[in-house]
C-alpha positions as a printed Julia matrix, in Angstrom:
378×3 Matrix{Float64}:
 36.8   -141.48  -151.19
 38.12  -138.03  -152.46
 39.52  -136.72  -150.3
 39.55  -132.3   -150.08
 43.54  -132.53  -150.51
 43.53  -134.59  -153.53
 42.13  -131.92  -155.57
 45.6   -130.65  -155.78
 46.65  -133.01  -158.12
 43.77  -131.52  -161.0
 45.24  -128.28  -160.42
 47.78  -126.81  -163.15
 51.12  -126.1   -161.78
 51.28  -123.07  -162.76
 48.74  -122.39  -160.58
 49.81  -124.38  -157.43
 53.07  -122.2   -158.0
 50.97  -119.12  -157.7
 49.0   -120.23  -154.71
 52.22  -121.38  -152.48
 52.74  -117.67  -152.46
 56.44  -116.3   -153.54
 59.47  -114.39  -151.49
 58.56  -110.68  -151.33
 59.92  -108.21  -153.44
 62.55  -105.99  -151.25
 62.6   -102.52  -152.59
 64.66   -99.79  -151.38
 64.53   -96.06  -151.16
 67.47   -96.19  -152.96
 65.72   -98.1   -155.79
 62.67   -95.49  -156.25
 62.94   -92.96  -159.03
 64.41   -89.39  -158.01
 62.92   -85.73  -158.26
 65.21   -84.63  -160.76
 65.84   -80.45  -160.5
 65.85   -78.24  -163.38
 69.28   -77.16  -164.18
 70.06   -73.71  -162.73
 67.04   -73.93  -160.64
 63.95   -71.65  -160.53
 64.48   -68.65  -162.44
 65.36   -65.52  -160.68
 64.16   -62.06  -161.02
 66.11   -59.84  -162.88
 67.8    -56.44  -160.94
 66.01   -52.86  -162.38
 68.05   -50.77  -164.2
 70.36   -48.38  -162.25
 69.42   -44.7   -163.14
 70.5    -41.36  -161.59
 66.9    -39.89  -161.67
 63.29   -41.21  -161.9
 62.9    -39.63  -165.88
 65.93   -41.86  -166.33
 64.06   -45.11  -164.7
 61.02   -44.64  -167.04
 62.93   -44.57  -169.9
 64.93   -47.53  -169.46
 62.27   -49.39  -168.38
 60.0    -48.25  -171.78
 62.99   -49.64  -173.36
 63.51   -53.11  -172.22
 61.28   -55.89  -173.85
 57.77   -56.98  -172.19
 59.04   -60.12  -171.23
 62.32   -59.0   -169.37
 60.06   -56.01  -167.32
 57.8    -58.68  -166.17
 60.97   -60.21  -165.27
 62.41   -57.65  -162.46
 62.32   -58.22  -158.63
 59.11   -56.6   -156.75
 60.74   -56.84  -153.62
 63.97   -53.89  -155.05
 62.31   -51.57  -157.26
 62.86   -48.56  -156.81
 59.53   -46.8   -157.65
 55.88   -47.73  -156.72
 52.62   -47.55  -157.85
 49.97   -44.96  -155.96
 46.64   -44.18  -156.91
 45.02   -40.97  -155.66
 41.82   -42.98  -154.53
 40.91   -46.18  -155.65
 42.03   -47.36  -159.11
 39.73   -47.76  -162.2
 38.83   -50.97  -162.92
 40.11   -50.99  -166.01
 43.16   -50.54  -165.07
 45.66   -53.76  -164.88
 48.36   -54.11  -163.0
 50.99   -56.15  -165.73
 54.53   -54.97  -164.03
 56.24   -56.25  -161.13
 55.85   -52.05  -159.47
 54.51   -52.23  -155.73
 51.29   -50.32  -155.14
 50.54   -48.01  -152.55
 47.3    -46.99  -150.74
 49.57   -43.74  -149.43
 52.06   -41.52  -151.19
 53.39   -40.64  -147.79
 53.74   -44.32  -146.53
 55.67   -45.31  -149.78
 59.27   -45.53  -148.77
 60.78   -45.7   -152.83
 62.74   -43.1   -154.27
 60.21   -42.63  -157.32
 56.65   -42.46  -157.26
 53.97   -43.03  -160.16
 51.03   -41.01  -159.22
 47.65   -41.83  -160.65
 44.29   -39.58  -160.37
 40.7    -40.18  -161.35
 39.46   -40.02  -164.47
 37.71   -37.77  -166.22
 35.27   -38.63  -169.42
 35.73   -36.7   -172.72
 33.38   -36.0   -175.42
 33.41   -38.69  -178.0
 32.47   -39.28  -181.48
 29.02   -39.44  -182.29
 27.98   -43.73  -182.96
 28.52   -45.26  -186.22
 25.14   -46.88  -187.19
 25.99   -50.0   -189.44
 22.45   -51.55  -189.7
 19.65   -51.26  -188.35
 17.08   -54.11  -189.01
 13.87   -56.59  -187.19
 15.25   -60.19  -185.99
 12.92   -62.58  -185.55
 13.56   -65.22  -183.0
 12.72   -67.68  -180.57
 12.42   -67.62  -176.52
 11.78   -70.24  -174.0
  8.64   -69.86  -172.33
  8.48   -73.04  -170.58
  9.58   -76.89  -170.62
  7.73   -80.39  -170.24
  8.89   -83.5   -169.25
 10.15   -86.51  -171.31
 11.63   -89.83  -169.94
 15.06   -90.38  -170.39
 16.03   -92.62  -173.46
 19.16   -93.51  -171.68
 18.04   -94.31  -168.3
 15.39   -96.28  -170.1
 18.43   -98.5   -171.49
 19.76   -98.54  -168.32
 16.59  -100.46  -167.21
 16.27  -103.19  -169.38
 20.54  -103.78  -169.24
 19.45  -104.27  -165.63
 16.84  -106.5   -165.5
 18.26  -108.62  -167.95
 21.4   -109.11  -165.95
 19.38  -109.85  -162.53
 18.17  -112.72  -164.76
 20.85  -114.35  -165.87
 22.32  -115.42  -162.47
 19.41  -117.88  -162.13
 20.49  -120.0   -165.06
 21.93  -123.13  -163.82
 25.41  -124.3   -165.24
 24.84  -127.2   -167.21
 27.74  -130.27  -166.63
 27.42  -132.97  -169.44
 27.53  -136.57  -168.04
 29.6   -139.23  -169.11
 29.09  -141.57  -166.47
 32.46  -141.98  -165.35
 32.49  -141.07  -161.76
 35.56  -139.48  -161.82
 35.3   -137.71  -164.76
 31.77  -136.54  -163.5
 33.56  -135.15  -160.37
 35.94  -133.43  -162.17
 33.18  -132.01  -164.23
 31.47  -131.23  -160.93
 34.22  -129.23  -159.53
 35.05  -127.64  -162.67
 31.3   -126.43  -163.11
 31.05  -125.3   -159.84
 34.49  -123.04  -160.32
 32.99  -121.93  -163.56
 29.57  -120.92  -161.74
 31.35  -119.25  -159.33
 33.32  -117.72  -161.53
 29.99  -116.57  -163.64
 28.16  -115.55  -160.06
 31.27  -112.99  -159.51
 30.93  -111.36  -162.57
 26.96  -110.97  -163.1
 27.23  -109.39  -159.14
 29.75  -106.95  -160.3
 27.47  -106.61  -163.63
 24.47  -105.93  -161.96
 26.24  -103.56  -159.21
 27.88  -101.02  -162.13
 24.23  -101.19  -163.92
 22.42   -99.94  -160.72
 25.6    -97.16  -160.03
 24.79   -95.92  -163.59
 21.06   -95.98  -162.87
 20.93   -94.23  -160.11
 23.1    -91.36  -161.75
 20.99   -90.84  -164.78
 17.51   -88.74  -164.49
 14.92   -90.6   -165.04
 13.02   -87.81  -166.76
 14.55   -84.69  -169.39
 12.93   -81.51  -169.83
 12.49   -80.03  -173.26
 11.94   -76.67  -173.51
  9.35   -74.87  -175.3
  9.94   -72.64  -177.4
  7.69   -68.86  -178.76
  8.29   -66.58  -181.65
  8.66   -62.83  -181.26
 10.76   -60.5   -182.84
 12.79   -57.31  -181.79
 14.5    -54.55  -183.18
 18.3    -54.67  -183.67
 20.79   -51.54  -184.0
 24.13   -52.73  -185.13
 26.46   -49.81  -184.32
 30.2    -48.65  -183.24
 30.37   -46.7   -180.12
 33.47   -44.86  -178.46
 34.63   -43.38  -174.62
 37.34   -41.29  -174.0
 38.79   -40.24  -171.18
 41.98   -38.39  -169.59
 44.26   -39.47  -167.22
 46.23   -37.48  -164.82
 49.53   -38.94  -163.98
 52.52   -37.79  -162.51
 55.87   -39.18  -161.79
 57.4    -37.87  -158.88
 61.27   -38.09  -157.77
 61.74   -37.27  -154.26
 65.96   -37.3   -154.48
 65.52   -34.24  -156.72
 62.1    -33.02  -155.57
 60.58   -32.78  -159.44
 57.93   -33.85  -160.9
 56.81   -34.63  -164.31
 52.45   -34.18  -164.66
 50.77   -35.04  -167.87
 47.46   -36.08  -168.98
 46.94   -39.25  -171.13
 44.14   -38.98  -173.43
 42.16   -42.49  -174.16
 40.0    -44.11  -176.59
 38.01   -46.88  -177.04
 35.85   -48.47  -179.67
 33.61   -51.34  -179.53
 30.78   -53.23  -181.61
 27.01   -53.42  -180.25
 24.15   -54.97  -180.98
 21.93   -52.83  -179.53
 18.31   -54.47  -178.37
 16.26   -53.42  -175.98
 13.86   -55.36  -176.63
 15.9    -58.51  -176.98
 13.96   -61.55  -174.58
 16.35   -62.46  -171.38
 15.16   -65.96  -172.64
 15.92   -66.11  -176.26
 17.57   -69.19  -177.6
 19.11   -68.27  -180.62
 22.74   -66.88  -180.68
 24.01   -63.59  -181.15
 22.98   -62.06  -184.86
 25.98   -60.23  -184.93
 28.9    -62.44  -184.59
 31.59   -60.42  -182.58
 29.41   -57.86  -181.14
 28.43   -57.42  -177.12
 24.19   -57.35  -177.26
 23.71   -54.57  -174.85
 20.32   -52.47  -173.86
 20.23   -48.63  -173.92
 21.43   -48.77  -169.4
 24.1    -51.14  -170.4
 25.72   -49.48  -173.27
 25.49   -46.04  -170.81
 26.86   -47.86  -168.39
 29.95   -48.48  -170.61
 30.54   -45.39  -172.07
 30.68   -44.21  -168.03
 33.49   -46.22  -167.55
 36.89   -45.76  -168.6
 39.18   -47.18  -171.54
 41.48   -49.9   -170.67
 45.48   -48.95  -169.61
 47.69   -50.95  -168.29
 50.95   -50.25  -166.26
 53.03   -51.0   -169.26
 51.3    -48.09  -171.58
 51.43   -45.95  -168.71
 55.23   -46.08  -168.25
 55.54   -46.13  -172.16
 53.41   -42.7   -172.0
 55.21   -41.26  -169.47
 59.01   -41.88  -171.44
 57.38   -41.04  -174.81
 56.13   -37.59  -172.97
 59.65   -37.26  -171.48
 61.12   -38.13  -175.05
 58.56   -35.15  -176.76
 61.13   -32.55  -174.0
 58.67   -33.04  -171.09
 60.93   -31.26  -168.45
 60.96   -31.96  -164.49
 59.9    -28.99  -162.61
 60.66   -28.48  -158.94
 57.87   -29.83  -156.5
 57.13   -30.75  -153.36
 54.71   -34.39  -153.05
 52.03   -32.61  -151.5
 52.23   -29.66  -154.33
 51.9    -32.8   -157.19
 49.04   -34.31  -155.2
 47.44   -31.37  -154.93
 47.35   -30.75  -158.88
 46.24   -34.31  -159.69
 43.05   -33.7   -157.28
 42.42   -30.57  -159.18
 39.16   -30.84  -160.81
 39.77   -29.82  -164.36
 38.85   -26.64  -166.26
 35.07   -26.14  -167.46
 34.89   -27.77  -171.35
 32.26   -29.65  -173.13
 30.91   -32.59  -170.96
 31.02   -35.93  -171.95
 28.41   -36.91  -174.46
 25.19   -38.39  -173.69
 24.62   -39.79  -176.83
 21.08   -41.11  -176.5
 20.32   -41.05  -180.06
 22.11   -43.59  -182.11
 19.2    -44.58  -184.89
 20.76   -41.69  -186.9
 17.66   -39.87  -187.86
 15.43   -43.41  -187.58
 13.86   -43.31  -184.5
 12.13   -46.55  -182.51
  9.14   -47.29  -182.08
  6.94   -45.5   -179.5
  6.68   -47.16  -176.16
  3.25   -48.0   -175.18
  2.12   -49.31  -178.46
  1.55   -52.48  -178.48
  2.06   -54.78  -181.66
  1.05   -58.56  -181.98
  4.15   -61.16  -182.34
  2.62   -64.45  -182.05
 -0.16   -66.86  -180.93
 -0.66   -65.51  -177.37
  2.42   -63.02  -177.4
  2.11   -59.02  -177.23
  5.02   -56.45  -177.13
  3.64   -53.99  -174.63
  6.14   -50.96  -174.26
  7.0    -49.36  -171.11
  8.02   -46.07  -169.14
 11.43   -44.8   -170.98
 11.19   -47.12  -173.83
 11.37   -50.14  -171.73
  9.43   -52.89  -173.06
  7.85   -56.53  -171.68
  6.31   -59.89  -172.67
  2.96   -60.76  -172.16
């Protein structure tokens, strides 16, 4: 009889060798790979200029590359950053200078004082075109099954079939070479069993993480007006620098300006599914573009201490003052002047169509205008 131990001796010895199991592998701390520092360590931050007054801080600091005044220490400057109420948000913070809720509270030597701004009349839009862009929105979606999870499917159900195929062991009618084909067939089926199971277990993970169904949107035509134009803000900036060692203080104004590309549409569908017909431009209503010409060009800390030298450069002089006398100028609403413009009227002489006159777009689709020009989708 066969016994369960002579089965050994149809084994390869390779694989006997395998099986006996082998000394484990002794590995050390010693042996593992090392964190390796960089050489010279994390860079430091650089000291600030010295200067005997605050005019003299701004200047050096206009003069030193970008990359070396992002460089210097936060934690020893000498001057900080205070906004007289909160600061625009279009202002950004790209220099290592503290910031201060309260002039009072900040301890530094030299001050940078920032007040609200305040808009400025700008020039009148640049029309570029002005034109009727038809287009495409989604107005609803239906249901289609998924192609892939389909696949998915049949992969599945063919593998769930393919386990219950026997192996099939050819006989030659030697017993012991039909044992050994025995034996080796069942390792084989086993072997077969293991793999179909892991097969079949992937196929239903995949399954069961694709949708069964897609939906497809549907798509209308309509068409809307389009006014391609260039619009500008302005604004000015009060800013002081104050030194408190000398008790001066430099004020100026910085003048801003800003100009952007539109597409202006207001009657542009929150749903359309074509991109932007004017490559580069921000597709804004009549509220939006308002609300941007309310806000305030873009400055950053950098300009503003570039300013500031370039002011001091032009023979801006420091005049004796107390903080609270400095303060008190930058809150200073400014002197009557032309207001800012509204600038409603950007068709330049073409004016749009009426609101409340409805037009027909499409199969089932009317433009029907609104109070102030607004317009829907019926």
């Amino acid at each position: 009889m066969l016994r369960f131990r002579d089965l050994f001796g149809l084994l390869p010895l390779p694989l006997l060798t395998a099986c006996a199991g082998a000394a484990p592998m002794a590995t050390t701390v010693a042996e593992l790979p090392a964190v390796v520092e960089p050489a010279g360590g994390p860079a430091a931050a650089s000291a600030w200029p010295e200067a005997a007054s605050c005019s003299t801080l701004i200047e050096e600091l206009a003069g030193l590359d970008p990359a070396a005044r992002r460089g210097l220490d936060p934690l020893t400057a000498p001057i900080a950053l205070v906004g007289i109420g909160p600061l625009e948000p279009g202002f950004e913070r790209d220099l290592p200078i503290p910031f201060s809720a309260s002039a009072t509270a900040a301890p530094d030597p030299c001050l940078l004082l920032i007040g609200a701004p305040r808009a400025l009349p700008a020039a009148v839009d640049r029309v570029l075109d002005q034109r009727v862009v038809r287009s495409t929105y989604q107005d609803g979606s239906r249901r289609r099954r998924n192609p892939d999870h389909q696949a998915l499917e049949r992969d599945l159900a063919a593998a769930k079939r393919a386990p219950a195929e026997d192996f099939d062991v050819f006989r030659t009618g030697d017993p012991m070479l039909d044992l050994i084909g025995t034996l080796a067939g069942g390792v084989l089926g086993g072997i077969g069993q293991f793999g179909a199971e892991r097969e079949i277990s992937d196929l239903e993970t995949a399954l069961a993480a694709t949708p069964a169904y897609l939906e497809q949107p549907t798509e209308s035509a309509y068409r809307y007006e389009l006014v391609e134009l260039e619009a500008e803000r302005r604004s000015s900036l009060p800013a002081a620098l104050f030194d408190r060692a000398n008790g001066t203080s430099i004020a100026l104004d910085l003048t801003r300006a800003e100009r952007q590309l539109f597409a202006l549409a207001n009657d542009h569908h929150p749903r359309d599914l074509q991109p932007s017909p004017v490559p580069g431009a921000a597709l804004v209503t009549t509220a939006t573009l308002a609300a941007w010409r309310a806000g305030s060009p873009t400055l950053t800390t950098s300009a503003l201490v570039e300013h500031i030298a370039a002011a001091i450069a032009d023979g801006a002089a420091a005049r004796p003052a107390t903080l609270g006398e400095t303060l008190a100028e930058l809150r200073r609403p400014p002197p009557p002047g032309p207001a800012a413009r509204a600038n409603d009227h950007v068709t330049a002489g073409r004016a749009m169509d009426p609101a409340g006159i409805a037009r027909p777009l499409a199969e089932g689709l009317v433009e029907v205008g609104g109070e102030g020009g607004a317009r829907g989708f019926a």
